[in-house]
C-alpha positions as a Markdown table, in Angstrom:
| # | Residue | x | y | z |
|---|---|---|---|---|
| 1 | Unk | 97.7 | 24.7 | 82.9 |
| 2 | Unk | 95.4 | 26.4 | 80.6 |
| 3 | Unk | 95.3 | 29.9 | 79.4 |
| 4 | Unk | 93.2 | 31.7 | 82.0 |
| 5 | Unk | 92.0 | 34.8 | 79.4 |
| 6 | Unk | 88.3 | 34.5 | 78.9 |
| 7 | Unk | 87.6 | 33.8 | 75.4 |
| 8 | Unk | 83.9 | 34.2 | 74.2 |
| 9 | Unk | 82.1 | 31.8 | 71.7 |
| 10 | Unk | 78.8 | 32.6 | 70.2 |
| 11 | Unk | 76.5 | 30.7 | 67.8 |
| 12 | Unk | 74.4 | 34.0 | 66.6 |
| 13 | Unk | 73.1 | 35.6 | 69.3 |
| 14 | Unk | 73.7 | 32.7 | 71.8 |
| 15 | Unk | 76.5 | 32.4 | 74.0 |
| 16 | Unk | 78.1 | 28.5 | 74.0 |
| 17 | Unk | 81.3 | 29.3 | 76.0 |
| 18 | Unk | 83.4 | 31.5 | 78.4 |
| 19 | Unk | 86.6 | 31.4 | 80.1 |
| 20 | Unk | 89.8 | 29.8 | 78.5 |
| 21 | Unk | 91.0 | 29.3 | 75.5 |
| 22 | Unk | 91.4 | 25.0 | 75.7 |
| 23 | Unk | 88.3 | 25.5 | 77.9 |
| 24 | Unk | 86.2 | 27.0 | 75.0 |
| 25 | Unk | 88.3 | 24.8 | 72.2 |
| 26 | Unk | 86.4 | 21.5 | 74.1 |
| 27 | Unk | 83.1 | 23.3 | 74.1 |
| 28 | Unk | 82.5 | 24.1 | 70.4 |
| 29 | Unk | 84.1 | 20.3 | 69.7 |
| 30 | Unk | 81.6 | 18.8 | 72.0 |
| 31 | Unk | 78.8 | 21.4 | 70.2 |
| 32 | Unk | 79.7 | 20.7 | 66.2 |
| 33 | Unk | 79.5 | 16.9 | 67.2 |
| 34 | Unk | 76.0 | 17.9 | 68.1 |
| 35 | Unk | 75.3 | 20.5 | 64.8 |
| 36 | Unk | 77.8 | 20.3 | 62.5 |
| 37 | Unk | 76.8 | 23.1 | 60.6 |
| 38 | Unk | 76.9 | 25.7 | 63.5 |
| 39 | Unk | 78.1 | 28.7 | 62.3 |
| 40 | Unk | 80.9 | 29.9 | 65.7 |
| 41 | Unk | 82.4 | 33.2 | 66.1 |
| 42 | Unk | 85.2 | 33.4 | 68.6 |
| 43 | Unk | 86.9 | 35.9 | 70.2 |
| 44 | Unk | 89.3 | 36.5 | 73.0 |
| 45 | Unk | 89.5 | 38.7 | 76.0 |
| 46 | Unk | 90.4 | 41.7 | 73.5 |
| 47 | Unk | 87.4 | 41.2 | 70.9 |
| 48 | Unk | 89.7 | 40.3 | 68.4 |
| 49 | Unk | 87.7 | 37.1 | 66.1 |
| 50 | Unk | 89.6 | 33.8 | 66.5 |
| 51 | Unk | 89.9 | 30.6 | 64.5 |
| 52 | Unk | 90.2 | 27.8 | 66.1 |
| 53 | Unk | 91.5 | 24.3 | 64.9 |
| 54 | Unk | 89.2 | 21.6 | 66.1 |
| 55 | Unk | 90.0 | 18.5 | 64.0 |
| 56 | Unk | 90.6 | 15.3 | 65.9 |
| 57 | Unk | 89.3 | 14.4 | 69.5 |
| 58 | Unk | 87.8 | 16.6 | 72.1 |
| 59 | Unk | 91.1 | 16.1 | 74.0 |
| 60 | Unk | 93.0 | 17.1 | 70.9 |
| 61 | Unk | 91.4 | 20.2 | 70.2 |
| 62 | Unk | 91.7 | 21.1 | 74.1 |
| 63 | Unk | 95.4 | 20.2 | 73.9 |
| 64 | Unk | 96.1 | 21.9 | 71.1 |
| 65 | Unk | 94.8 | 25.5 | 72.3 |
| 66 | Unk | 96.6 | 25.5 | 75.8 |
| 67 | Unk | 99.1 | 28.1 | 76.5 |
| 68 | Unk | 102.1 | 28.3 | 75.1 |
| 69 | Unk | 104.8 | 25.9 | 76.4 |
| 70 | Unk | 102.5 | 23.8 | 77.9 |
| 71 | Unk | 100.2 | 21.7 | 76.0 |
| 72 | Unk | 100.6 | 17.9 | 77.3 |
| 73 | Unk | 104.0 | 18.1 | 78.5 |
| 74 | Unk | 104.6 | 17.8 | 81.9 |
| 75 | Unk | 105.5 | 21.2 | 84.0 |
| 76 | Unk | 109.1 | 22.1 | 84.4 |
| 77 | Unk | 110.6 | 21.2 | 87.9 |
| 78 | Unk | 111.4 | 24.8 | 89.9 |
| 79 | Unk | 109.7 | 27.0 | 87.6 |
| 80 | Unk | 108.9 | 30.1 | 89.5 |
| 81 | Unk | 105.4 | 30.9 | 90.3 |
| 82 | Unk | 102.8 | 33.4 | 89.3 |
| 83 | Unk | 104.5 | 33.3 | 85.5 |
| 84 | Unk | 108.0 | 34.7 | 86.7 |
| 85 | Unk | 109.8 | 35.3 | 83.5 |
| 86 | Unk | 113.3 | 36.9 | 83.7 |
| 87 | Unk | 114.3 | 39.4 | 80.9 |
| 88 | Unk | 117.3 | 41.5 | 79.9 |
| 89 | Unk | 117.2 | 45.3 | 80.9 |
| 90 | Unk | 119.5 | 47.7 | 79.5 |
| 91 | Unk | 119.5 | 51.0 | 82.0 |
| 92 | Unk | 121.9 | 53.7 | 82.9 |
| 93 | Unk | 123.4 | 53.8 | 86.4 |
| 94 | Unk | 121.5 | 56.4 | 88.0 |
| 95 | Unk | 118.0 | 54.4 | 86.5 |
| 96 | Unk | 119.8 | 51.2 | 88.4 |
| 97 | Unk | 120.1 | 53.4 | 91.6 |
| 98 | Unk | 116.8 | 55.1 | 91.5 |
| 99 | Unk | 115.3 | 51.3 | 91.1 |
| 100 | Unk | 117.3 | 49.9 | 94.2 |
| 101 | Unk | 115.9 | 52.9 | 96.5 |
| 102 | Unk | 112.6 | 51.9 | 95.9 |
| 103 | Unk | 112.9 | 48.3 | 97.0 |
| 104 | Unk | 114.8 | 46.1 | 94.0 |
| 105 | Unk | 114.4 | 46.8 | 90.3 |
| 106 | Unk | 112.0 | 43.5 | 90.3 |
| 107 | Unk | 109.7 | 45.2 | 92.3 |
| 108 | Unk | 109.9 | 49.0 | 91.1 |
| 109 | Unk | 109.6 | 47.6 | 87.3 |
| 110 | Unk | 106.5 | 45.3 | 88.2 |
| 111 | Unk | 105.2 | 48.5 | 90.5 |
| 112 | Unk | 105.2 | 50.5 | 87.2 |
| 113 | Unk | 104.0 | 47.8 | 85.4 |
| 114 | Unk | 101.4 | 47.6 | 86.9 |
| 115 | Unk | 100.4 | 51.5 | 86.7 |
| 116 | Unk | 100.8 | 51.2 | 83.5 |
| 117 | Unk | 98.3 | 48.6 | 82.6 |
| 118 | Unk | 95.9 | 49.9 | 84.7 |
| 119 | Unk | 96.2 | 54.0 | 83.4 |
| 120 | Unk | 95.9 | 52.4 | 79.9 |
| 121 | Unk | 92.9 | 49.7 | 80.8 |
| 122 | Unk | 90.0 | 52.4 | 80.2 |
| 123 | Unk | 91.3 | 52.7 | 76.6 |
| 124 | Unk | 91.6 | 49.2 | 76.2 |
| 125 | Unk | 88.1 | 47.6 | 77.1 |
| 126 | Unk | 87.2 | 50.5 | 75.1 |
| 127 | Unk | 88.4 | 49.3 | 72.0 |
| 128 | Unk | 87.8 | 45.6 | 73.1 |
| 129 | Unk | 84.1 | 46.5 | 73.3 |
| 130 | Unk | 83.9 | 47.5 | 70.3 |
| 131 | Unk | 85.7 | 45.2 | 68.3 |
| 132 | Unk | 83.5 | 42.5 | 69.8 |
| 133 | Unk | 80.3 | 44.8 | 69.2 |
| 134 | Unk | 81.3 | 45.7 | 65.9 |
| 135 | Unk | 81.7 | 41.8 | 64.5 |
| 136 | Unk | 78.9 | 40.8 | 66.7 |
| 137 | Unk | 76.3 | 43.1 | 66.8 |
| 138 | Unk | 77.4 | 45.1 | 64.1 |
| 139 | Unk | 74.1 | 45.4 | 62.4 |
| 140 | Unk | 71.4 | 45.2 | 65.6 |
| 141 | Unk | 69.1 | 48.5 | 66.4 |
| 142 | Unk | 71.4 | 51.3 | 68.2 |
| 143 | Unk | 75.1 | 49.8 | 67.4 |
| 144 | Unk | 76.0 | 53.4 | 66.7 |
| 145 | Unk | 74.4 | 54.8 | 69.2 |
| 146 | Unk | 75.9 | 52.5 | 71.3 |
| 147 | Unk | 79.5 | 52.8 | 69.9 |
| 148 | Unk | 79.3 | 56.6 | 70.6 |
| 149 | Unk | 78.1 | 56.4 | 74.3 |
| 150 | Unk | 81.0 | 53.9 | 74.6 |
| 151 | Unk | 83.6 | 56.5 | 73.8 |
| 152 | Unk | 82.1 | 59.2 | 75.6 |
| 153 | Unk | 82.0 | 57.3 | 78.9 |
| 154 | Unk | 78.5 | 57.4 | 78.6 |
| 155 | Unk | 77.5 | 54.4 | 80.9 |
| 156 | Unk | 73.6 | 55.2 | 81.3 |
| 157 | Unk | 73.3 | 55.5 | 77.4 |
| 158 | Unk | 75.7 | 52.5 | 76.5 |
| 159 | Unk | 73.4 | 50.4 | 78.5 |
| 160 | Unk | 70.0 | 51.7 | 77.0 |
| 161 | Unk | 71.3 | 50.7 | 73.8 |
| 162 | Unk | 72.6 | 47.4 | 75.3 |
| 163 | Unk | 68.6 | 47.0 | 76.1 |
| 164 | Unk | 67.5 | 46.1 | 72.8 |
| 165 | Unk | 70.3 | 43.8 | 72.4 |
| 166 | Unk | 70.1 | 40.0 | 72.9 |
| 167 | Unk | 70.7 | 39.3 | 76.4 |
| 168 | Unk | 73.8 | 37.3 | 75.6 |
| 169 | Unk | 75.8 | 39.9 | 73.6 |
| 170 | Unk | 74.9 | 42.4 | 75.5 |
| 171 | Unk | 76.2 | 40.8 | 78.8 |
| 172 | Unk | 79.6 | 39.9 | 76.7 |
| 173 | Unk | 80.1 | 43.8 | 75.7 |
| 174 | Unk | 79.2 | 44.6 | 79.1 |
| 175 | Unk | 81.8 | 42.6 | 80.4 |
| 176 | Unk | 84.5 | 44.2 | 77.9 |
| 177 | Unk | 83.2 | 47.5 | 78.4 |
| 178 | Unk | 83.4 | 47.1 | 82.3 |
| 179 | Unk | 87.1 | 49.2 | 83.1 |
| 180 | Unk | 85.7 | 51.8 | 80.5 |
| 181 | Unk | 83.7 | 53.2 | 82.6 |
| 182 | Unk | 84.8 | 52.5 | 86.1 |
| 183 | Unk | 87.8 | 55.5 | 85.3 |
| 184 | Unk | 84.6 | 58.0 | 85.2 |
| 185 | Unk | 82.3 | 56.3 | 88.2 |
| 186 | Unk | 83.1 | 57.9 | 91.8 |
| 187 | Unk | 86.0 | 56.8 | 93.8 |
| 188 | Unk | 85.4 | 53.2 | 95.3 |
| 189 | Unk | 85.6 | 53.4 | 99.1 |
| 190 | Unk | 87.4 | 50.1 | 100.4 |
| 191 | Unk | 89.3 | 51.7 | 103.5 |
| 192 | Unk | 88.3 | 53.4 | 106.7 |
| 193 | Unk | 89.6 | 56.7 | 106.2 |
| 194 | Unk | 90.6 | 59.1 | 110.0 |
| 195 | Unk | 87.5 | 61.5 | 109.2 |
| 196 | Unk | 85.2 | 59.2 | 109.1 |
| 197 | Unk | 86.5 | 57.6 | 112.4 |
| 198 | Unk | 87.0 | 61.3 | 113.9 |
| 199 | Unk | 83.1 | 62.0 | 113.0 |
| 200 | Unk | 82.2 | 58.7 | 114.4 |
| 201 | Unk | 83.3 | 59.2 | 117.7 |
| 202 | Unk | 81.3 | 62.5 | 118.2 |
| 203 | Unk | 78.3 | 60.4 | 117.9 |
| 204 | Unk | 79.1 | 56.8 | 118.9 |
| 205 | Unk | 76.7 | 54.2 | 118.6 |
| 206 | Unk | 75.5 | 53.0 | 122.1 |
| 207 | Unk | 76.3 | 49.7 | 123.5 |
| 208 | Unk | 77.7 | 46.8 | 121.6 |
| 209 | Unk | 77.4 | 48.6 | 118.1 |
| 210 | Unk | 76.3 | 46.8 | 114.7 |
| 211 | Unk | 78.3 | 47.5 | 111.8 |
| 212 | Unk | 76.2 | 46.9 | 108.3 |
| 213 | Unk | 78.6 | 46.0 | 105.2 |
| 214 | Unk | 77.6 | 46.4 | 101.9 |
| 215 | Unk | 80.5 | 45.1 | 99.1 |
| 216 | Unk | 80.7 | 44.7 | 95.9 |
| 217 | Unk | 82.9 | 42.3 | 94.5 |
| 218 | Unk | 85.5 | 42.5 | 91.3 |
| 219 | Unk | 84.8 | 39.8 | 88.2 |
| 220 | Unk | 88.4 | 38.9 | 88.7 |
| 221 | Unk | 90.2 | 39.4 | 92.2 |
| 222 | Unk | 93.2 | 42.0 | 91.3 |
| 223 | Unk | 96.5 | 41.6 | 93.6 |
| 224 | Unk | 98.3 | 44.0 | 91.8 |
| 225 | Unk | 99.3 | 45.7 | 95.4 |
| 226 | Unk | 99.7 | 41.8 | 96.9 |
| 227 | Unk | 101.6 | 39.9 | 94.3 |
| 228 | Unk | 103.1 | 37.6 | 96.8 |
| 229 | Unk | 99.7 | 36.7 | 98.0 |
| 230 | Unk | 98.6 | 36.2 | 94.5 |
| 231 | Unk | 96.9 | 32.8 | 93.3 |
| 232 | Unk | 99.1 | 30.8 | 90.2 |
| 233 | Unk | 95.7 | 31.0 | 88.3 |
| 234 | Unk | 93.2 | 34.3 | 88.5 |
| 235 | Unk | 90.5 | 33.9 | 90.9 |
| 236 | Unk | 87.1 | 35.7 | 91.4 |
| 237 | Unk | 86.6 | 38.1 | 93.6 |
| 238 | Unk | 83.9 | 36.2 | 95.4 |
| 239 | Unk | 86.7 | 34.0 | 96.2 |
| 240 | Unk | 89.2 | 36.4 | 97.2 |
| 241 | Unk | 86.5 | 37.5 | 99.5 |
| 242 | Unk | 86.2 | 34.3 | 101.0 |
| 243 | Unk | 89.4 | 33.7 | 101.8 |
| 244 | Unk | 89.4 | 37.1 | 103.7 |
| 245 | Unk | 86.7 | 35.8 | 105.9 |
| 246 | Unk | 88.2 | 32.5 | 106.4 |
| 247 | Unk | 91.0 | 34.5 | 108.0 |
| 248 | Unk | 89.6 | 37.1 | 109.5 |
| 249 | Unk | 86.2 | 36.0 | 111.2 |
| 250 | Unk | 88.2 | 33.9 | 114.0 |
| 251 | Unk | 90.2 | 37.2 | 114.6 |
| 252 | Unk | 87.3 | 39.0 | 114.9 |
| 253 | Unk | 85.0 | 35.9 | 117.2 |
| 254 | Unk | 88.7 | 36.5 | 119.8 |
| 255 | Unk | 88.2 | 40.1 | 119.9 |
| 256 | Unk | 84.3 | 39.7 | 120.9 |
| 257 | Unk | 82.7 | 40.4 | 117.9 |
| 258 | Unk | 80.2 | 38.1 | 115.9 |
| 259 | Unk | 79.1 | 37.8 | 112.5 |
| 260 | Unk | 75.4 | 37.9 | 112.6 |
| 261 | Unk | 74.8 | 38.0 | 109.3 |
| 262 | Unk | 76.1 | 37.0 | 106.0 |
| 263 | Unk | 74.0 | 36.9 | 102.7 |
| 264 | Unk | 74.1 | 38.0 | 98.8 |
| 265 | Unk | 72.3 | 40.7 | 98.0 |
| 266 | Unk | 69.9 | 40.5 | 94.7 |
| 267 | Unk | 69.1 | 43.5 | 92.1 |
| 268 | Unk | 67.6 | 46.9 | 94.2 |
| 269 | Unk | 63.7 | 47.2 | 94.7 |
| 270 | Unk | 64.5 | 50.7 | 95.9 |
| 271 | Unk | 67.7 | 52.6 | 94.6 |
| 272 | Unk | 69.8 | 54.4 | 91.7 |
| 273 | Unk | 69.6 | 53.1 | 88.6 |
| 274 | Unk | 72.7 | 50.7 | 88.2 |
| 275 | Unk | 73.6 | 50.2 | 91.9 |
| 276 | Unk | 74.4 | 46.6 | 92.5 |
| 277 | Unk | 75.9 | 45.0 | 95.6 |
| 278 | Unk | 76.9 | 41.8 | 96.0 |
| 279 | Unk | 77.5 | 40.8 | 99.7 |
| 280 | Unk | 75.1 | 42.0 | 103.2 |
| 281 | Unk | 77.1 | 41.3 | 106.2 |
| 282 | Unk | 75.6 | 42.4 | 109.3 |
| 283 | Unk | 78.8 | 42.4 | 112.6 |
| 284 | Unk | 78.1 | 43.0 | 116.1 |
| 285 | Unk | 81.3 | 44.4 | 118.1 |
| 286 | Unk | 81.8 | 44.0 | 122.0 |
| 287 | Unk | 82.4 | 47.9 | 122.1 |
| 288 | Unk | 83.5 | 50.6 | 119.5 |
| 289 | Unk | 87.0 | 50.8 | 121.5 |
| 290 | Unk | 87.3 | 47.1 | 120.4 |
| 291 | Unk | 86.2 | 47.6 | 117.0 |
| 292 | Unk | 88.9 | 50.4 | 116.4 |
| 293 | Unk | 91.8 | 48.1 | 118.3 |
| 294 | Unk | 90.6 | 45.0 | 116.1 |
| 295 | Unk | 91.2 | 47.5 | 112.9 |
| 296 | Unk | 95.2 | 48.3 | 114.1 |
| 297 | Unk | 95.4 | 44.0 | 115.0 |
| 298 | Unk | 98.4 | 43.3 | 112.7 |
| 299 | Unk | 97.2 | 40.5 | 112.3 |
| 300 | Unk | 94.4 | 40.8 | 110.2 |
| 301 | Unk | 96.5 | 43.1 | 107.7 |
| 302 | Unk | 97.5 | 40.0 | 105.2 |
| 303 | Unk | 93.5 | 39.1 | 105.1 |
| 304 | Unk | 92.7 | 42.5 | 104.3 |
| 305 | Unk | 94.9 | 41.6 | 101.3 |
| 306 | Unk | 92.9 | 39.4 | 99.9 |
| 307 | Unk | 89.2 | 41.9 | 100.8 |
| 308 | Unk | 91.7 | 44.8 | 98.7 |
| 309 | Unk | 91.9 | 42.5 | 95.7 |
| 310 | Unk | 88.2 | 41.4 | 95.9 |
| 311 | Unk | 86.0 | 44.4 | 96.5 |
| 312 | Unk | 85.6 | 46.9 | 93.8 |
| 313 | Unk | 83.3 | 49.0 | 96.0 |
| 314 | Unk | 81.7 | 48.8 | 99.8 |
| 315 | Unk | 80.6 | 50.9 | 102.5 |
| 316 | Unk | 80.4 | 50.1 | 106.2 |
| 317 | Unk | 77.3 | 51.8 | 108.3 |
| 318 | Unk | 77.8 | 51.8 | 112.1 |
| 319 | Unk | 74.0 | 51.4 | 113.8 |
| 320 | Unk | 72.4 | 52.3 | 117.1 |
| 321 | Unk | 69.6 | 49.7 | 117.4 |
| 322 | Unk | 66.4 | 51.8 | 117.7 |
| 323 | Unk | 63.1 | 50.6 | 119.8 |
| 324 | Unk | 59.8 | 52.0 | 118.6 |
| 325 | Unk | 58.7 | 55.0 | 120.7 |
């Protein structure tokens, strides 16, 4: 199995390969057969410049840059899933007993883990960024300016310096920069919250009401709060997504609902500056009494798993249809 951080490579300006490492190893052998004197820079998912060893075959050069432990040698026989390593932990007794009253140490220490990484992820894409744009783009138009907006959680100004950039870098710092500013953007709303429900029904929709949802989806689905549900290798969130509709749209067909539509949305005509969603689904429900009983179904709470790790943002619009007149 490869190494699923994405690793960039550029040939100036021009991007030649994303994803991981053996992945982007291949890609640059199969492109110096082509132009031997390409001048590469790599780097990996931190911004940090790489150099790779690329002597031999194409298969060689992938083999050589696969995760650690793996390579071309066959995969142990019981090794645990999701990348299970065990450690030793040294704690004092009343750490141990505070650990087991929240539900095993192995889950409290993965729980704060996770915290962790997340509280300290602004910080990092911030510095990832600008490693990357530093090496990169180090001497385009507005790399200061840019630099400073970065740090200041200025997203507006980071991306009108990003403008004059060529598209391919610019995407690449975008994509670093990404968790650097979602700690300043608003709240995302992914849940149905009991004011929102309270105000609904002082004004319900008449009849079989349509329910218009708008998502936007993570790059990379994030189970942090589902670990067991977790794919062995990172998936998008556009496929996280879909596997909460494959579960969830038969639920939903038994309670007398219907999907009437499902599309992707394109970049706004009308709209802020920036606003970007990525799915349209349009739902009729038999009744809003039905609507609110399918949202208690316990069935459905594993697939709302998989929307949790996929969405980064959505909001869900309940409609009266309206005749002319």
């Amino acid at each position: 199995m490869s190494d699923p951080a994405p690793h960039a490579a550029f040939a100036g300006p021009r991007l030649l390969a994303l994803g991981p490492l053996p992945e982007v190893a291949a890609a640059l052998h199969a492109a110096l057969a082509l132009e031997p004197g390409l001048a590469i820079l790599v780097f990996d998912a931190e911004g940090r410049q790489l150099d790779l060893d690329l002597r031999g075959t194409q298969a060689e050069a992938r083999a050589r840059h696969e995760a650690p432990g793996q390579g071309d040698r066959p995969r142990p026989r019981g090794r645990p899933r999701l990348g299970v390593v065990a450690r030793e932990v040294t704690l004092l007794p009343r750490h141990w007993d505070w650990l087991r009253a929240r539900g095993g140490a192995s889950a409290a220490l993965r729980r704060l883990v996770e915290a962790a990484r997340r509280a300290e992820a602004p910080k990092d894409a911030r510095d990832a960024a600008y490693r990357f744009m530093s090496a990169a783009g180090g001497d385009l138009p507005g790399f200061e300016e840019a630099a400073r907006a970065l740090y200041a959680g200025d997203a507006r100004g980071f991306e009108a310096r990003l403008a004059l950039w060529p598209p391919d870098l610019a995407a690449h710092a975008r994509r670093l920069a990404a968790p650097a500013f979602a700690e300043r953007g608003p709240t995302p709303s992914v849940q149905v919250t009991d004011p929102a429900v309270r105000a609904l029904l002082t004004d319900p929709p008449a009849g079989a009401p349509l329910m218009l949802h708008l998502v936007r989806l993570r790059e990379t689905a994030d189970y942090a709060e589902a670990p067991r549900l977790a794919p062995e290798t990172p998936i998008s969130g556009a496929q996280a997504f879909d596997l909460y509709l494959r579960g969830v749209l038969p639920l939903l067909n038994e309670n007398g609902g219907e999907l009437t539509l499902l599309a992707r949305a394109h970049p706004l005509l009308i709209g802020p500056e920036g606003e970007r969603w990525d799915r349209v689904m349009l739902v009729r429900q038999a009744s809003l009494k039905r609507l609110l009983a399918f949202a208690d179904d316990p069935r459905i709470s594993a697939h709302l798993q998989h929307r949790a790790a996929a969405v980064a943002d959505s909001r869900l619009i309940p409609l009266s249809e309206a005749l002319p007149g």
